[in-house]
C-alpha positions in Angstrom: -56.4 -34.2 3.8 -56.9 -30.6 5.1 -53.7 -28.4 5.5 -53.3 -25.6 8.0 -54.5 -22.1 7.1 -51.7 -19.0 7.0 -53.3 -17.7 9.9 -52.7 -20.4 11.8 -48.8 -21.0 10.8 -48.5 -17.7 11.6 -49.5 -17.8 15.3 -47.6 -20.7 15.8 -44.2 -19.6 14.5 -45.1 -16.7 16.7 -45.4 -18.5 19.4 -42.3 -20.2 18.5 -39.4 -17.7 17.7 -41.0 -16.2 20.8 -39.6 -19.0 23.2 -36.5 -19.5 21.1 -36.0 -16.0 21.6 -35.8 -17.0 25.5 -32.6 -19.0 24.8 -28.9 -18.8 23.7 -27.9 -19.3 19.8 -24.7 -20.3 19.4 -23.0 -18.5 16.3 -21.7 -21.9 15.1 -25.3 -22.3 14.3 -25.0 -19.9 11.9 -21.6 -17.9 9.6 -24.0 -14.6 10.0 -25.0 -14.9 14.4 -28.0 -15.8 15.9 -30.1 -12.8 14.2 -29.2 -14.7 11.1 -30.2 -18.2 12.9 -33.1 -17.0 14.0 -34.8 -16.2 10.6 -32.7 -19.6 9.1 -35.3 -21.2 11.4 -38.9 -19.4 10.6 -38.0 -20.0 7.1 -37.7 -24.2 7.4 -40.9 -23.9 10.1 -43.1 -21.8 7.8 -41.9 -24.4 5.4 -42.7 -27.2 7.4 -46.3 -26.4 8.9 -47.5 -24.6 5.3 -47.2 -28.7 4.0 -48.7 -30.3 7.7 -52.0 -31.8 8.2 -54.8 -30.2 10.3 -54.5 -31.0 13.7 -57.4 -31.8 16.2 -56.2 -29.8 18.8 -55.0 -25.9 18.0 -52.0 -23.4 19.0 -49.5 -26.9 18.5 -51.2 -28.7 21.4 -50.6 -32.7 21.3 -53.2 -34.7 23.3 -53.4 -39.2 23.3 -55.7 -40.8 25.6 -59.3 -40.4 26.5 -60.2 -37.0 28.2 -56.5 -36.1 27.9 -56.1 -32.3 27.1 -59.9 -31.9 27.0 -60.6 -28.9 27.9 -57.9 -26.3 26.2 -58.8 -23.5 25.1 -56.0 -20.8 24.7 -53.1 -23.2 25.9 -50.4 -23.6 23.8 -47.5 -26.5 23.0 -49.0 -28.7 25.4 -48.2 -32.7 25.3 -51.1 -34.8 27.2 -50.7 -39.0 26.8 -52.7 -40.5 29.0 -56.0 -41.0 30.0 -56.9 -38.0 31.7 -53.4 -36.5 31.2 -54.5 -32.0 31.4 -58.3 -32.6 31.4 -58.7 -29.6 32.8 -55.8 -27.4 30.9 -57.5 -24.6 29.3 -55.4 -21.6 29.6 -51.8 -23.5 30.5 -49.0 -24.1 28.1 -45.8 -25.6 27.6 -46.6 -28.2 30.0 -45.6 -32.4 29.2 -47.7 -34.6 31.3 -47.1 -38.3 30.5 -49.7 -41.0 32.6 -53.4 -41.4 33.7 -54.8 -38.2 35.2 -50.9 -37.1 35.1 -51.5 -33.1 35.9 -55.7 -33.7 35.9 -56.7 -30.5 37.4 -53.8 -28.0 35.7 -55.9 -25.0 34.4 -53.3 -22.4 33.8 -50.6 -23.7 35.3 -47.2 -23.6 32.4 -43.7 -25.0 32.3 -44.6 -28.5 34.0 -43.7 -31.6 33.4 -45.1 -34.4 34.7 -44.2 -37.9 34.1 -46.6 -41.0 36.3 -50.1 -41.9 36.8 -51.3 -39.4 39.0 -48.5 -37.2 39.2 -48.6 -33.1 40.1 -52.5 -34.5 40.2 -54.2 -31.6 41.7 -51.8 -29.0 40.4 -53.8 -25.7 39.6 -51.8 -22.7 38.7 -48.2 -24.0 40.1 -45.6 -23.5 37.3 -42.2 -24.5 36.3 -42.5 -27.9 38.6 -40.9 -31.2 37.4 -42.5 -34.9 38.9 -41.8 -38.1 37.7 -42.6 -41.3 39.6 -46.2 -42.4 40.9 -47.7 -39.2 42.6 -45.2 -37.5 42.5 -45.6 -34.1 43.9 -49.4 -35.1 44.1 -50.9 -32.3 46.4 -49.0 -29.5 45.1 -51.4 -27.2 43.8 -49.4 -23.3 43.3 -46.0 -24.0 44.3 -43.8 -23.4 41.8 -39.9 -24.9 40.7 -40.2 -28.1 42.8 -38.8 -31.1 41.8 -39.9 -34.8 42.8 -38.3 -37.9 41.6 -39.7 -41.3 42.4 -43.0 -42.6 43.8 -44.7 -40.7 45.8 -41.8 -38.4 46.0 -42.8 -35.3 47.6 -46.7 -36.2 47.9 -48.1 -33.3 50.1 -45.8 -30.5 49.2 -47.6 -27.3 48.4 -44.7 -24.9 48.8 -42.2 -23.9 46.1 -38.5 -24.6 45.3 -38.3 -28.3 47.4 -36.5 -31.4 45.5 -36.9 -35.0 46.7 -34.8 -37.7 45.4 -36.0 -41.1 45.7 -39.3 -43.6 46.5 -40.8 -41.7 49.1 -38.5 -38.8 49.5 -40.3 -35.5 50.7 -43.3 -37.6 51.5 -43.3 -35.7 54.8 -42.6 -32.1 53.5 -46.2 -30.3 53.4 -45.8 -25.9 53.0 -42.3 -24.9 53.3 -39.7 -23.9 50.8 -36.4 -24.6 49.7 -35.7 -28.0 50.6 -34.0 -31.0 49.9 -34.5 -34.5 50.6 -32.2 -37.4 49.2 -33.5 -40.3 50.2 -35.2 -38.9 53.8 -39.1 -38.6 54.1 -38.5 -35.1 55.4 -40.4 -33.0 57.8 -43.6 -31.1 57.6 -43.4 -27.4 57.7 -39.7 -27.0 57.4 -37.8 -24.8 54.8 -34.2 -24.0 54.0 -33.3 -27.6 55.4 -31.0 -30.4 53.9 -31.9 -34.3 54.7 -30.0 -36.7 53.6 -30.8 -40.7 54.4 -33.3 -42.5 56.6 -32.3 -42.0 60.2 -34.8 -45.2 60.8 -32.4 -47.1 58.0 -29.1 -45.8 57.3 -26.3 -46.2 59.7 -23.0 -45.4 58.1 -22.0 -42.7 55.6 -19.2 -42.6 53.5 -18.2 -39.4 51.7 -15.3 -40.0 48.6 -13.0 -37.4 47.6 -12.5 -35.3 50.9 -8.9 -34.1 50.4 -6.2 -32.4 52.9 -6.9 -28.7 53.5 -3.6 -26.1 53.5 -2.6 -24.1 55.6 -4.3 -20.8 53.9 -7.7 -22.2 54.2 -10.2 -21.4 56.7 -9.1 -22.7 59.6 -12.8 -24.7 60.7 -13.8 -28.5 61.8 -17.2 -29.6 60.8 -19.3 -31.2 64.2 -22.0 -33.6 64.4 -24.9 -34.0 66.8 -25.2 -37.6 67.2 -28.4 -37.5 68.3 -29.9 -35.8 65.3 -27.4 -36.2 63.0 -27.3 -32.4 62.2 -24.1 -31.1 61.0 -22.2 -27.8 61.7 -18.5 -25.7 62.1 -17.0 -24.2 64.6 -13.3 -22.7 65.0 -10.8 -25.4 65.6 -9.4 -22.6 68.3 -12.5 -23.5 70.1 -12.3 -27.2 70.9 -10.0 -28.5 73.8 -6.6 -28.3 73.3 -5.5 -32.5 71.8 -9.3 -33.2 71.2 -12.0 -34.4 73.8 -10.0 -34.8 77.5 -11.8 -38.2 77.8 -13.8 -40.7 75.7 -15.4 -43.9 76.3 -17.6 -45.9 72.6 -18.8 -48.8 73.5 -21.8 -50.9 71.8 -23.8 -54.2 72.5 -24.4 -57.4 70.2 -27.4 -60.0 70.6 -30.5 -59.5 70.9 -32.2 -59.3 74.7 -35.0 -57.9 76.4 -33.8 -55.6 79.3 -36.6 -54.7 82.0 -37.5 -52.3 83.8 -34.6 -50.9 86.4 -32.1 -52.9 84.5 -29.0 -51.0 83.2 -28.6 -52.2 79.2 -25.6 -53.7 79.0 -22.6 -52.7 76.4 -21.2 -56.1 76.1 -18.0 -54.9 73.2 -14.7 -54.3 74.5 -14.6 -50.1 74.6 -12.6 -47.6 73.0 -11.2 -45.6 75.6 -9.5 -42.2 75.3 -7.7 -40.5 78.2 -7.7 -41.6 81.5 -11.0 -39.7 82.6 -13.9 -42.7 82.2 -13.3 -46.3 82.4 -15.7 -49.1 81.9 -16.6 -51.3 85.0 -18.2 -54.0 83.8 -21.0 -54.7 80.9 -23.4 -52.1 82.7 -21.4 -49.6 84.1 -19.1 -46.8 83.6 -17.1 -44.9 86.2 -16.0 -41.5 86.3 -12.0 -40.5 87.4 -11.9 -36.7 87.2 -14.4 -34.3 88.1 -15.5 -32.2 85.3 -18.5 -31.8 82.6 -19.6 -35.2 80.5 -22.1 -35.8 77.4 -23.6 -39.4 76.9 -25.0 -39.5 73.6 -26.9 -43.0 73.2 -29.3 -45.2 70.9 -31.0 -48.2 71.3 -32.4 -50.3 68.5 -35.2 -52.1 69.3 -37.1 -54.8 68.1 -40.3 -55.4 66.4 -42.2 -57.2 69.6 -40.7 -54.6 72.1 -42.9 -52.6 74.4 -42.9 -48.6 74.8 -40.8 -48.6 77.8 -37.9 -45.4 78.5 -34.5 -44.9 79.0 -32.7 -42.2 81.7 -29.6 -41.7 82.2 -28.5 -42.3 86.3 -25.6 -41.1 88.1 -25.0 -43.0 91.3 -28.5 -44.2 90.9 -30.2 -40.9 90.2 -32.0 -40.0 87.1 -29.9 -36.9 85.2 -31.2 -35.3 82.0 -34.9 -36.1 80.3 -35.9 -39.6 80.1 -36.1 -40.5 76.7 -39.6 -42.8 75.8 -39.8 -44.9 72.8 -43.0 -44.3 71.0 -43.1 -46.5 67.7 -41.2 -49.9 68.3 -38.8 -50.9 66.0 -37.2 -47.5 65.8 -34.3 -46.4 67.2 -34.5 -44.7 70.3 -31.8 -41.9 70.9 -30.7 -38.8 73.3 -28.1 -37.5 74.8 -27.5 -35.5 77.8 -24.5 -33.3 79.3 -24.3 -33.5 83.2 -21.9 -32.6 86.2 -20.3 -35.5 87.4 -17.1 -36.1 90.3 -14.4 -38.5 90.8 -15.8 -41.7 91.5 -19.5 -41.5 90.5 -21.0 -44.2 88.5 -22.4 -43.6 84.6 -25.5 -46.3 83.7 -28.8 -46.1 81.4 -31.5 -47.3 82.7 -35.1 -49.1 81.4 -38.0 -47.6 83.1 -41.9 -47.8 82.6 -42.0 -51.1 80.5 -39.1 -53.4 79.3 -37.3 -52.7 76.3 -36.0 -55.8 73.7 -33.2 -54.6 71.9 -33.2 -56.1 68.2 -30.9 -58.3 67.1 -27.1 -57.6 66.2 -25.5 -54.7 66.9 -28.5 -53.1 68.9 -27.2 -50.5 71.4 -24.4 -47.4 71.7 -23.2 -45.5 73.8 -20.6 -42.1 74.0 -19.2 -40.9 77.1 -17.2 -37.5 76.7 -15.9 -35.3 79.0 -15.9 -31.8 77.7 -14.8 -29.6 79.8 -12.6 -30.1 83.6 -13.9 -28.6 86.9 
């Protein structure tokens, strides 16, 4: 058996001390410090690779599978297993790709690793990216310090610094930056965004170990938009003195098809707030106090429903957009702020083709008022 020539120990301790030179030695490593460490080390690895076989693949490359880490040239401490695993690596190092065609087309991309059949696939020159799952992080070709963990997890991103967490998370995100998806599909083009859940499957979120604030600390609430879940903070000296001044929740069970003109029912006894809004019956809601109101709604509809909309109508009349449900089976939300006197009536209303609302709890609805006239 051939051993390795001097020359070649030599460039790979090199090579070596120079990325352990990158990190922290801790002096319990050594009585004398790291200086002291450092040369402990080159001695037992000149030791070592003076005694170790000759290699197929130069500069401490490691390749197992057919075609895998074919083409290197100058690359250095690469691991390919898998069929296909770098074939096209030539100038790249310090990347780990673990899985058929697992980083095929990395040339000079470095610092990856990459752990699925096909994952980082058709990265090029992108650097310092992590992927595990079934294409994960696919289509990235440059970006660089993303992070993609479960199939397809982030499988057209091509910017930089994005994480996804979970099967399918990020599969929307395509070229922007510095985002984060836990468990949502994201969205394409955005950057600097948090997503958290599927807003097509998760309804409730529970947060452990939220504690009282005192009295010295900032003095903010966190606020929701129901309609896209997005969160924010505002001054507490800026909401209404004791809270909302009126609020009606109320929700339907049971599954029914509601048609077109129909108001959708709420058939749940309400939670009522104030004196301000009061339900009348199962489809409508009347106003006491003139003033300025929000209804924030969503209807979950079923599988065999058709495309129809949803308004809003005071006394009758359409307020706000009308809100059309374009994929069924979806939830279809808005929510709209109006003007609105003592006495007027509060319904939503079907329009352009009947709705079927799935079955269970199926439909919401939040009247506030905000603000007195």
């Amino acid at each position: 058996m051939k051993t390795q020539t001097p020359s070649k120990s030599v460039v790979l301790i090199g090579f070596l001390l120079l990325m352990l030179a990158s990190f922290p030695v801790q002096q319990s490593k050594a009585a004398n410090g790291p200086a002291a460490s450092l040369m402990d080390g080159q001695a037992e690895i000149e030791m070592t690779l003076a005694h170790a076989p000759q290699t197929a693949l130069p500069n401490g490359n490691t390749a197992d599978g057919i075609l895998a880490l074919q083409n290197v040239t100058t690359g250095a401490w690469d691991s390919a297993f898998g069929a296909g695993a770098l074939y096209s690596d030539t100038t790249g190092s310090l990347n780990n790709a673990v899985g058929v065609g697992s980083l095929f087309h990395n040339i000079g991309g470095h610092h990856n690793v990459s752990n699925g059949v096909l994952a980082m696939y058709y990265n090029t020159s992108g650097w310092g990216n992590s992927a595990s799952g079934y294409g994960a992080l696919y289509l990235n070709e440059t970006g660089i310090g993303n992070a993609a963990f479960g199939g397809l997890a982030g499988l057209q991103i091509t910017g930089s610094f994005n994480t996804a967490l979970g099967p399918l998370a990020g599969i929307n995100l395509t070229t922007g930056d510095n985002n984060v998806d836990v468990g949502s599909p994201g969205v394409a083009g955005e950057s600097n965004t948090i997503r958290i859940g599927n807003p097509t499957t998760h309804d409730s979120v529970y947060v452990a170990g939220t504690v009282p604030m005192s009295a010295e600390a900032p003095n903010q609430v966190v606020i929701i938009d129901p309609a896209s879940g997005q969160l924010g903070r505002t001054d507490a000296e800026n909401l209404p003195p004791g809270g909302l001044p009126g609020v009606v929740f109320d929700y339907n069970s049971g599954g029914i098809s509601v048609g077109v003109g129909s108001a959708v029912p709420f058939n749940q006894a309400p939670l009522t707030v104030g004196s301000a809004i009061s339900k009348t019956n199962n489809t409508t809601f009347t106003v006491h106090e003139n003033g300025v109101y929000r209804i924030t709604y969503t209807l979950r509809t079923a599988l065999v429903s058709l495309l129809g909309n949803a308004q809003v109508q005071v006394n009758g009349m359409g307020v706000g957009p009308t809100a059309a449900l374009v994929t069924v089976g979806v939830p279809l939300t808005d929510q709209v702020t109006f003007l609105a006197n003592a006495g007027d009536t509060l319904q939503l209303v079907v329009g352009g083709l009947a709705i079927t609302l799935a079955t269970g709890d199926n439909a919401t609805i939040n009247i506030d008022k905000i603000h007195s006239l």
